[in-house]
N, C-alpha and C positions, 0 to 999 in steps of 0.2 A: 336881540334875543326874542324868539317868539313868545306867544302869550299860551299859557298855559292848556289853552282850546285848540288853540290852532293846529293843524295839521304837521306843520312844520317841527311840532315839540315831537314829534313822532320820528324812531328813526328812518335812516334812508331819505327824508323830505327836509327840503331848505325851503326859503325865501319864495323861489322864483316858482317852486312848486304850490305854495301856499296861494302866490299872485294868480297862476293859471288853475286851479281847483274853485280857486273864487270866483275867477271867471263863466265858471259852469254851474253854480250854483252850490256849491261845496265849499261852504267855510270854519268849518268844525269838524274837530276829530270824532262827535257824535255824530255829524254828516258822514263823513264817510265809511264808519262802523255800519250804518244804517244802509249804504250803497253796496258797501263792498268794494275791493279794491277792483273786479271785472267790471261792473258798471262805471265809475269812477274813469277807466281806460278807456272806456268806450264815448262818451262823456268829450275824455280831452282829445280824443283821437275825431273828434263829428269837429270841433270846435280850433283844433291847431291842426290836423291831416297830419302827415306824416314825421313833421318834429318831433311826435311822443312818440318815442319805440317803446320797443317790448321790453326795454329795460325799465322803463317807468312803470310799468304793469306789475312787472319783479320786485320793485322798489315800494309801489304801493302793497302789495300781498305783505311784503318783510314787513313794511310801516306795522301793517295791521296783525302782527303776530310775530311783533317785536323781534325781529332778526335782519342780520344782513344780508342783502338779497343776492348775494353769489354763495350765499348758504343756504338756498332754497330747499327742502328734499324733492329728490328726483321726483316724486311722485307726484309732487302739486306743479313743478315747473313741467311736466308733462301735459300736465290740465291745464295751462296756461299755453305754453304753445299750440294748443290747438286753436286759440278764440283768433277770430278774424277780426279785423279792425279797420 
């Protein structure tokens, strides 16, 4: 069970997400509030290349405005598909 900071207490985000956000200097859900979830992507995409898809970018944005991220509204997954990685 995560810790009540971690990222992973956030939905969309497990375990293996918590391990590689720590990796980049991100180990608190006040870290990545403070990032953003585009920084955040951008972050694990310099540091794993193309293992993070854009579903992780989805996955962080929902983390961070507590939804499922195949429930995005069209209008932010629009601003997200645009970001280069």
């Amino acid at each position: 069970m995560p810790t009540p900071d971690a990222p992973s207490s956030l939905r969309n985000l497990g375990p293996r997400m918590d391990q590689m956000l720590r990796e980049v200097g991100i180990d608190t859900v006040a870290d990545l509030r403070a990032l953003g979830a585009e920084e955040a992507w951008h972050r694990l995409r310099f540091r794993f290349g193309r293992r993070v898809t854009r579903v992780a970018l989805y996955a962080l944005d929902g983390a961070l405005t507590d939804r499922d991220w195949r429930y995005l509204p069209e209008d932010r997954l629009a601003i997200l598909k645009t970001l280069k990685g």
